[in-house]
Structures are given as structure tokens and as C-alpha cells.
N, C-alpha and C positions, 0 to 999 in steps of 0.2 A: 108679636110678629118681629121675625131678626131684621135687622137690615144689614144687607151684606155690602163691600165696599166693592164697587165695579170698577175701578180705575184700572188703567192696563198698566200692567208693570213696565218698568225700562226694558226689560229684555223682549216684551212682547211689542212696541213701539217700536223697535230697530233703532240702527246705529244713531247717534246723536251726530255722526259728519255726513256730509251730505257729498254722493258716491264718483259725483263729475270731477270734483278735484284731487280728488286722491288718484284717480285713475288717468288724469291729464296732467299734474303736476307733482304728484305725489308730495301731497301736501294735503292739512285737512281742511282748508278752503274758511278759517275764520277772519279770512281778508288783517290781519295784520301787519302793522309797517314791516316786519321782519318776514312775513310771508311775502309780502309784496316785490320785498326787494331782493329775497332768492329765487323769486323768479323772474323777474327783471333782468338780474346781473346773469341770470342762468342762460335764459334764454342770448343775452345777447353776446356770452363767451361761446356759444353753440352756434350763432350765426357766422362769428367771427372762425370759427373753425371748418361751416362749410363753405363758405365763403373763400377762406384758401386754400380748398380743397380742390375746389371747381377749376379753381383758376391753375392747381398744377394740373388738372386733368386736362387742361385746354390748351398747356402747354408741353404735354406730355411727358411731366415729371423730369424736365430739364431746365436749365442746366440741373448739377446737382447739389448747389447750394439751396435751391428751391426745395427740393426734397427732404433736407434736412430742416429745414423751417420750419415745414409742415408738421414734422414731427415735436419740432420744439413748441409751434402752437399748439398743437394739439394737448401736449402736454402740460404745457402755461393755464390752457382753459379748462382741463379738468381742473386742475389743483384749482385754480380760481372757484370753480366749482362746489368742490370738497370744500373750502375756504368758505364759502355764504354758505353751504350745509350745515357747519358746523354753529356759522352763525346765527343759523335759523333754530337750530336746536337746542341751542344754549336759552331762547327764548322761549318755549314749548314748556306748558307746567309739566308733572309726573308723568302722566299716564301717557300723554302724548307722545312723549322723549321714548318712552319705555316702549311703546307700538312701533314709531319709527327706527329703534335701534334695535327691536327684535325682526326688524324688515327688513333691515340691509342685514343683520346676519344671516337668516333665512335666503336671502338674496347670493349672499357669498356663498353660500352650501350647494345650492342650484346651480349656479355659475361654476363651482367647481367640481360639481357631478357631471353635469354638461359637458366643458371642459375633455374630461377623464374621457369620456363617452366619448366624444367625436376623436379623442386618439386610437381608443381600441377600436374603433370602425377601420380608420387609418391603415393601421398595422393588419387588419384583416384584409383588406383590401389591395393594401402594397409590403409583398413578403417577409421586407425588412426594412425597419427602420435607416440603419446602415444606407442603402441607396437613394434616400432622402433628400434631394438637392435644397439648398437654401435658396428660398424666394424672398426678392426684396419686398415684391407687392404683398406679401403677408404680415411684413413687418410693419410697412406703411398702413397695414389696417388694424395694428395692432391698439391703438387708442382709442378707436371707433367701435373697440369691442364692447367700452364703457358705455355705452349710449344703446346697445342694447341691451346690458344690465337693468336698464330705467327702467322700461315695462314690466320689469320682472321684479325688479322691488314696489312697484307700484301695488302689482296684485299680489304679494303678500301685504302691503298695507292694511288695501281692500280685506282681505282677507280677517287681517288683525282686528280692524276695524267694526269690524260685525259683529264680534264676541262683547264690544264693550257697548 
């Protein structure tokens, strides 16, 4: 009589990350001090950012020193950001690193299909570029565009993350 080996394979068992933190912090949730503390410092350069957002919207973007601030935080807490991203990567064995940076390119590709897209809507819509007025309040959302990048690198993680 044979005896066959019934054990499920990896690939039949699913992913080895478990799918709530990839998808909430885009991270793969093995609770690490270096996991812990990118999102920690994440979170709280993100609070720091709506938080002075609020507050020029309460003061409706005036004076305009204020408006300039916002911008300058805004862009102090991404790099802060980008800054424990990298430190959190630099900790991540192979495969890990290799999932996550095939995420955010995958993520910049999307981002910049996107992008392209919603200008040739644009242009379809308003006959010429040429008649274009510049808005400040577009500019001022211009660093909040990063924050919804997030979601979108998250589900290619997810995504990555199933294969392995």
C-alpha cells in the first residue's frame, strides 16, 4: 500500500502575512520595533499635517504666511515619512524588501497612468489647455496627493503578497 503525503503545500495554505496590516499600514504586520516605529512616527507626522490643515481651513487660509507653512509641513512630513520608510526597509529580510519595492513601483505606474488620465479628461472637457487659470487651492492639495498614493500601494502589496 503507497502512502502518499497529504500535507498542503505553501501555495495551497495562502499567504504567510496576515491580510489586516498590509491593507491598514502597508506593512506586513510581524509586529517589529522597526515596524512599530514606522508607524508610529507615520502616523503622527500625518496627524501633524491634518492638524495644520484644519486649522488654516478654520482660518481660511489667511494670513498668507500660514498657507505657506502648510505647505512646508506638509512637505517636512512626507519626507519624514519617506525617511522611516526607508528605515523600515532597510530592516525587512529579501523577499520582503523585494514585495515592498515592487509595490510602490507598481504604485508610481498607477499614480502616473492616473495622473495622465484625469488630464486628458481635462482637455476633453476644457478646449484648451491655454485657458487654464492657475488655482492656488490645487496647489495647496498638491502634497495630500501622497496620502492617497497609500491605499494604492497597499493593494499592490496585498496583491504581491498572495503570490508568496
Amino acid at each position: 500500500m503507497k502512502s502518499e503525503n497529504r500535507e498542503p503545500t505553501l501555495a495551497a495554505q495562502g499567504s504567510l502575512w496576515s491580510t489586516r496590516p498590509i491593507l491598514l499600514w502597508g506593512t506586513f504586520g510581524t509586529k517589529s520595533p522597526a515596524e512599530r516605529r514606522y508607524i508610529g512616527r507615520s502616523c503622527l507626522a500625518a496627524a501633524v499635517v491634518v492638524i495644520w490643515a484644519l486649522l488654516a481651513f478654520a482660518l481660511h487660509f489667511r494670513p498668507r504666511p500660514l498657507t505657506i507653512s502648510i505647505e512646508v509641513a506638509a512637505g517636512v512630513a512626507i519626507t519624514y515619512v519617506a525617511f522611516e520608510g526607508r528605515r523600515y526597509l532597510r530592516q525587512l529580510d529579501e523577499l520582503a524588501r523585494h514585495m515592498q519595492l515592487e509595490a510602490m513601483a507598481w504604485t508610481y505606474l498607477t499614480g502616473f497612468v492616473l495622473a495622465t488620465w484625469v488630464a486628458v479628461l481635462a482637455l476633453l472637457f476644457n478646449h484648451s489647455i491655454m485657458h487654464w487659470r492657475f488655482r492656488e487651492a490645487l496647489f495647496l492639495a498638491s502634497p495630500f496627493l501622497y496620502f492617497l498614493l497609500v491605499p494604492v500601494c497597499a493593494g499592490w502589496l496585498y496583491y504581491l503578497s498572495r503570490r508568496y
